[in-house]
C-alpha positions in Angstrom: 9.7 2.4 25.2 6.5 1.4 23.9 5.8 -2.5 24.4 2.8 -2.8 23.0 1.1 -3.8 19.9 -2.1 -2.0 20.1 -4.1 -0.1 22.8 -8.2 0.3 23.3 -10.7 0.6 26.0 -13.6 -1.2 26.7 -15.8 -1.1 29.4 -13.9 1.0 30.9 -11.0 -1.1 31.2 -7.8 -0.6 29.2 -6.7 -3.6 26.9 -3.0 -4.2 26.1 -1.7 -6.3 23.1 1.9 -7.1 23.6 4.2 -6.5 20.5 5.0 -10.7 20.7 1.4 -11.5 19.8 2.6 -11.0 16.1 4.7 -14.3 16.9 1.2 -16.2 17.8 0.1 -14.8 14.5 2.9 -15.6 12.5 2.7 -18.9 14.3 -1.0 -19.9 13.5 0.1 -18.5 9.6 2.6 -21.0 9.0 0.3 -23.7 10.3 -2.8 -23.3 8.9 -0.6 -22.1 5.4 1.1 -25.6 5.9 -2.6 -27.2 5.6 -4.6 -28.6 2.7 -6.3 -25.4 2.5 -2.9 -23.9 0.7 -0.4 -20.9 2.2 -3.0 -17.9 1.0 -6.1 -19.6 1.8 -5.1 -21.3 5.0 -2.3 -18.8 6.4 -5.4 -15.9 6.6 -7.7 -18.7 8.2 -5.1 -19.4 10.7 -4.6 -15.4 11.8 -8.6 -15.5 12.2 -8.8 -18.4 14.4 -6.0 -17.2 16.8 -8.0 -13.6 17.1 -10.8 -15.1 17.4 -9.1 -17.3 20.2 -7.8 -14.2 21.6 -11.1 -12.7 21.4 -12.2 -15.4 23.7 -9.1 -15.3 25.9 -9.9 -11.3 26.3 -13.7 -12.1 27.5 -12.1 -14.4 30.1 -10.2 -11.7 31.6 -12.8 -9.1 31.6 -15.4 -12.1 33.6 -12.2 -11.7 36.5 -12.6 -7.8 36.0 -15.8 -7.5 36.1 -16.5 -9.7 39.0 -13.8 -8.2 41.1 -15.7 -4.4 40.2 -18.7 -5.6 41.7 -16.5 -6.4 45.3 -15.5 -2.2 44.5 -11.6 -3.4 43.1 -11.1 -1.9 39.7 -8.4 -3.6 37.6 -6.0 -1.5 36.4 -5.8 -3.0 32.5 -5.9 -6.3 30.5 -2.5 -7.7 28.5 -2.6 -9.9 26.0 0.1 -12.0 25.9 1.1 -14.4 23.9 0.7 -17.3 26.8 -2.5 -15.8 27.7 -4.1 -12.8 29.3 -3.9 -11.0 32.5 -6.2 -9.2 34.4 -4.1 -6.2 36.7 -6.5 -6.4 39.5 -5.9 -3.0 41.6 -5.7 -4.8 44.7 -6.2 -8.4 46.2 -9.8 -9.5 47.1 -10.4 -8.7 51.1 -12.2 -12.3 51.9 -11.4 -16.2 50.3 -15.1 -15.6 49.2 -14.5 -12.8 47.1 -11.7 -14.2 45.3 -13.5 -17.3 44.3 -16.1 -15.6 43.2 -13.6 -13.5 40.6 -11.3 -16.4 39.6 -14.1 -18.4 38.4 -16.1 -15.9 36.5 -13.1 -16.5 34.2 -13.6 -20.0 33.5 -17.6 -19.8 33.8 -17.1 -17.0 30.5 -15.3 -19.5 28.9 -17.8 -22.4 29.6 -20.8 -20.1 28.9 -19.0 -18.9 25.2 -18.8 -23.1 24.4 -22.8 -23.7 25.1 -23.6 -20.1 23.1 -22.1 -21.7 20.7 -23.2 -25.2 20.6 -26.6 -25.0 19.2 -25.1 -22.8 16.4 -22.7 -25.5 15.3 -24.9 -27.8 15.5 -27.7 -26.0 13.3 -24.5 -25.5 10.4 -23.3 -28.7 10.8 -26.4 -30.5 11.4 -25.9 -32.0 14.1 -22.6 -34.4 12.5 -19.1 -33.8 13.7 -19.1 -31.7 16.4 -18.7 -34.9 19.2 -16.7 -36.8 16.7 -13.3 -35.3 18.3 -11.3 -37.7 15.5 -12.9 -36.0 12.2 -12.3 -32.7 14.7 -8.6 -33.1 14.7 -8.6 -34.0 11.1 -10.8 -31.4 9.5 -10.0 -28.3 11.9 -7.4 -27.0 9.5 -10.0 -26.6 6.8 -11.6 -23.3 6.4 -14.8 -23.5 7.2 -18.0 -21.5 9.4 -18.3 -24.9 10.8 -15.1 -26.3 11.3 -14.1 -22.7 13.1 -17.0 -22.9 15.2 -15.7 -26.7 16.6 -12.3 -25.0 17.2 -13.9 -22.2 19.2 -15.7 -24.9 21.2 -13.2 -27.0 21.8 -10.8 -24.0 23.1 -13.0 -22.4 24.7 -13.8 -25.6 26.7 -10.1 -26.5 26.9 -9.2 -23.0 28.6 -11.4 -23.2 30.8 -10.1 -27.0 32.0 -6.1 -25.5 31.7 -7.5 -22.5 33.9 -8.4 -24.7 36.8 -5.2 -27.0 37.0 -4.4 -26.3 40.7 -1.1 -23.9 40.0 -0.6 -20.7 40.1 -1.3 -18.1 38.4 -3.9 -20.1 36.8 -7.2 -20.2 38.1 -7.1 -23.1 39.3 -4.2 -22.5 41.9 -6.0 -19.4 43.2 -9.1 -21.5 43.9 -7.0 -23.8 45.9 -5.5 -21.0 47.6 -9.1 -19.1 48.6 -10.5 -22.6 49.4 -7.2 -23.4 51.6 -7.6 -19.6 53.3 -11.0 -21.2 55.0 -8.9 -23.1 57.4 -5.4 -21.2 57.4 -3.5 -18.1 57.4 -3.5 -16.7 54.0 -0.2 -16.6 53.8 0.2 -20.4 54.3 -2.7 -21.0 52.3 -0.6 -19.3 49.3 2.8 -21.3 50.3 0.7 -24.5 50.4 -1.1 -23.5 46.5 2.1 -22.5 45.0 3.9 -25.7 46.3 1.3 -27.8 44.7 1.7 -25.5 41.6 5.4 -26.1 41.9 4.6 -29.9 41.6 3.0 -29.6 38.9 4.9 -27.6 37.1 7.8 -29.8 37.5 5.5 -32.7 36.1 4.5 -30.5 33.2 8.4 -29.9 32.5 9.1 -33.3 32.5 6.4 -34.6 30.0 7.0 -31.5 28.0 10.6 -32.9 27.6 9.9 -36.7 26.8 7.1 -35.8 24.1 8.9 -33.0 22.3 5.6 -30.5 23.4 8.0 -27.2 23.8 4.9 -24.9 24.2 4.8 -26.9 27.8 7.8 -26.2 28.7 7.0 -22.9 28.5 4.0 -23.0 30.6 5.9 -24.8 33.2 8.4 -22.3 33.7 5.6 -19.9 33.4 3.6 -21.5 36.2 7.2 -22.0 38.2 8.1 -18.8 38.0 4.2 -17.2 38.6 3.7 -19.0 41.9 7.0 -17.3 43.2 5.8 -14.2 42.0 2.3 -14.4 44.2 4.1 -15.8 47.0 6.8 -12.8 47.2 3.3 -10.2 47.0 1.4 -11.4 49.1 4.2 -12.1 52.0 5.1 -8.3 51.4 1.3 -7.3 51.7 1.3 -9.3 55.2 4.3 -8.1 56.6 3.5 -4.5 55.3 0.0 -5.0 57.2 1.2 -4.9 60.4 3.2 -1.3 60.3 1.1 1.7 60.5 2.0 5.0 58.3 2.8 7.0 61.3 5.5 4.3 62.2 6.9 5.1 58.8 7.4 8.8 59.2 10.6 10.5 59.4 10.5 12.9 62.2 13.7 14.5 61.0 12.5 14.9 57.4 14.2 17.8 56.3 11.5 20.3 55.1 11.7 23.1 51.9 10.0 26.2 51.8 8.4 27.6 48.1 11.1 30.3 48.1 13.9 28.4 48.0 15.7 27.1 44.6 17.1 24.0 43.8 20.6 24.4 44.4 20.1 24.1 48.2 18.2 20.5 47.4 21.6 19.8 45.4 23.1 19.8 48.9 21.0 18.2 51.3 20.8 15.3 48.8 24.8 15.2 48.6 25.1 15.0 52.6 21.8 12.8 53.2 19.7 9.9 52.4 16.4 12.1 52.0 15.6 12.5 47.9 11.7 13.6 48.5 10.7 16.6 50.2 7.8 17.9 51.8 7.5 21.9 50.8 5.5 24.6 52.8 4.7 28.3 52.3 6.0 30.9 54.3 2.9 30.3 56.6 4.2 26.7 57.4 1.2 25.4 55.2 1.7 22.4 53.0 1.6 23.2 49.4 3.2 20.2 47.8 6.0 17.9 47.3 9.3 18.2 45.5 10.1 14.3 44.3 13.5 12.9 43.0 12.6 12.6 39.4 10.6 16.4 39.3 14.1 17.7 41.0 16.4 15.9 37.8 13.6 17.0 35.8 13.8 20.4 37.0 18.0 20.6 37.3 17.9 19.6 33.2 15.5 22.1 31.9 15.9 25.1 34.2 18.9 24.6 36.4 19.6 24.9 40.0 18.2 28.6 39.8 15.1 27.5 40.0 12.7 28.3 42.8 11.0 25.0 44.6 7.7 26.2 44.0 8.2 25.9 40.5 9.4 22.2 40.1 7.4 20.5 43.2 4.5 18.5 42.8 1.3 20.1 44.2 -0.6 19.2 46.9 -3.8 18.8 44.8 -1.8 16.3 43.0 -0.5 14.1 46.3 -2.7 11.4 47.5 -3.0 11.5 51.5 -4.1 8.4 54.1 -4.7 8.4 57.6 -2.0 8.0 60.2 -3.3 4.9 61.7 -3.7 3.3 57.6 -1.5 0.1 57.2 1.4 0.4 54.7 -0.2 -2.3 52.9 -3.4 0.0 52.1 -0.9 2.2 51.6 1.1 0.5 49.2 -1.8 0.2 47.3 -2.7 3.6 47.2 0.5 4.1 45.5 0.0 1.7 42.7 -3.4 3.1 42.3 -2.5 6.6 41.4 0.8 6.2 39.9 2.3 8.2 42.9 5.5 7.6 44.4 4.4 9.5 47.5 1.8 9.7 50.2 0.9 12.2 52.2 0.0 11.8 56.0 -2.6 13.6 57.2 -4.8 13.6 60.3 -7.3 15.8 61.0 -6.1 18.0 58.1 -2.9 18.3 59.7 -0.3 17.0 57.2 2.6 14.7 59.7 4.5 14.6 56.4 5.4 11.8 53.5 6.1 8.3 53.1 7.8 7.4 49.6 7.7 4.0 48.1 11.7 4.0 48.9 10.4 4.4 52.8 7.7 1.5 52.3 10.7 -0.7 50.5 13.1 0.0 53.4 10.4 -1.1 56.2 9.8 -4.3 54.2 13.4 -4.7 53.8 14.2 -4.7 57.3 11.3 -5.8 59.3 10.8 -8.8 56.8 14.3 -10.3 57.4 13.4 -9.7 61.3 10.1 -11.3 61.2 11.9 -14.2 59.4 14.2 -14.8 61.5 11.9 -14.8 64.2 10.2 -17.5 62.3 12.8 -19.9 62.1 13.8 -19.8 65.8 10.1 -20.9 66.3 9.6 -23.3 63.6 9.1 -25.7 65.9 6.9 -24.4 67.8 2.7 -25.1 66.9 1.4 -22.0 65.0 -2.4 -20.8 65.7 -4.8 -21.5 63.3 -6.3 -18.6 61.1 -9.7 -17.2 60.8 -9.6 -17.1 56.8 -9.0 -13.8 56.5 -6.3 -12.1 54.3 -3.4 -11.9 56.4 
């Protein structure tokens, strides 16, 4: 099912608009319409200033995406949300350096839009109104070039000051975090940033309750819930960092050959735990892979007639790393090309597969281990980190 609204590409990024931006719309209709400029008049105004808004939101996002591009991490698409924007980065930024860099080319787009457009309003409004933040609040509702180029201002100013409020996953909490990496393990560094993000969230809550401002409370619970989000990836990434792919392996992988058909993959998956195989030729060369959902695929169109050379995935088609890769990188990989699967190779010899179910059950198991390690030696003084990405 298709969430979103609209679709387009731009710089060779893909934009997403999620359907519940018409709410914003509808929102900023009803009140502008509810202004002195009347519902016709004023409900039209108020759909331009919130594109235009989102216009500005948009460029925000693509100064993280195009900052992160020049450190050689592509960013998988922009959505739009009604909250906001977010930038799908492909992969976290290798050094503290490199991620402040990318958080505050958001902000700096925002701050750069506000001084572009400064000397403009001033020219239109000659010079009157646009410091005098009490006729601001009173007149913004008025269709106008010059009272919408004070609201653009004046957002684009306040995003960039909500942005760098220390919680994640604003900008501001990811600063904290890259800052905090300088003197500590990055995973620390990220429990210490979303704890303060936590705090002041919680504060945020509270105040949002007392003055009636529902919009944040909904931040709040946004920023609660966003900081436990980061902290869950990047704890996966640095457990998942310190297994290799060849530790991953299944050396009793069961193996299919091109001539086979399906039926026989019916059976091995009723009487085992294996639901991705690696196929060769008669020659013992690898040719492919048959997945789960190709097999199901397969078993509805065709039936369990069918040969495995006909439903498998090719190897053209199957992303391989080095034996000696982290599963992290490897994870990554994955998310990259849309593949559940990875093929091992080394020195063109293919070692065989690692699924994303492999890569969940390694996490799974050697995450509660390391944890409970953890605990036994909480007590015990930790060694300071280099900085560096754990």
């Amino acid at each position: 099912m298709n969430v979103n609204l609209a679709e387009f590409r731009l710089w060779g990024i893909d934009v997403k608009v999620h359907w519940s931006f018409v709410l914003v719309l509808a929102f900023g209709a009803f009140v502008y319409g509810a202004g002195p400029a009347g519902w016709v008049t004023g409900s039209l105004y108020g759909v331009l200033t919130i594109l235009l808004l989102f216009v500005c939101v948009t460029l925000h996002e693509y100064g993280h995406a195009l900052a992160a591009r020049r450190f050689g991490i592509g960013t998988r698409s922009i959505l739009l949300l009604p909250i906001g924007g977010v930038a799908n980065l492909e992969r976290i930024p290798e050094k503290p350096g490199q991620e402040i860099v990318i958080v505050a080319a958001g902000p700096l787009v925002n701050v750069a839009l506000a001084i572009l457009l400064l000397p403009v309003a001033l020219v239109v409004g000659n010079g009157a109104g646009v410091f005098n933040f009490n006729a601001m609040g009173a007149s913004i509702q008025n269709p106008g070039f010059f009272n919408l180029l004070v609201f653009l201002i004046s957002t684009n100013i306040l995003l960039a000051l909500f942005n760098l409020l220390p919680a994640f996953p604003l900008d501001g909490g990811r600063l904290l975090r890259a800052l905090l990496a300088y003197t500590m393990p990055y995973v620390r560094a990220t429990q210490t940033a979303v704890a303060v993000g936590r705090l002041l969230a919680v504060m945020m809550a509270i105040f949002g309750i007392f003055s009636g401002a529902i919009g944040l409370l909904l931040i709040a619970f946004f920023v609660y819930v966003g900081g436990s989000a980061e902290l869950e990836a990047v704890s996966s990434r640095a457990v998942l960092r310190q297994f290799r792919a060849r530790e991953a392996l299944t050396h009793n992988a069961v193996t299919l050959y091109t001539s086979e058909r399906l039926e026989r993959v019916m059976e091995l998956i009723m009487n085992s735990y294996q639901t991705d195989y690696p196929v060769r030729d008669l020659a013992g060369k690898f040719v492919g892979v048959l997945t789960r959902p190709r097999l199901i695929n397969a078993l509805r169109e065709s039936g369990p007639e069918t040969r495995v050379v006909d439903a498998m995935m090719p190897a053209s088609a199957i992303p391989h790393c080095s034996p000696d890769a982290d599963l992290a990188s490897v994870w990554e990989q994955m998310s990259q090309t849309g593949s559940r699967v990875v093929a091992i190779v080394d020195h063109g010899d293919v070692l065989g597969i690692i699924t994303s179910d492999d890569i969940s059950e390694v996490f799974q198991v050697m995450g509660a281990a390391m944890a409970s390690r953890s605990q036994s030696s909480a007590t015990s003084p930790e060694p300071t980190g280099t900085g560096d990405y754990a």
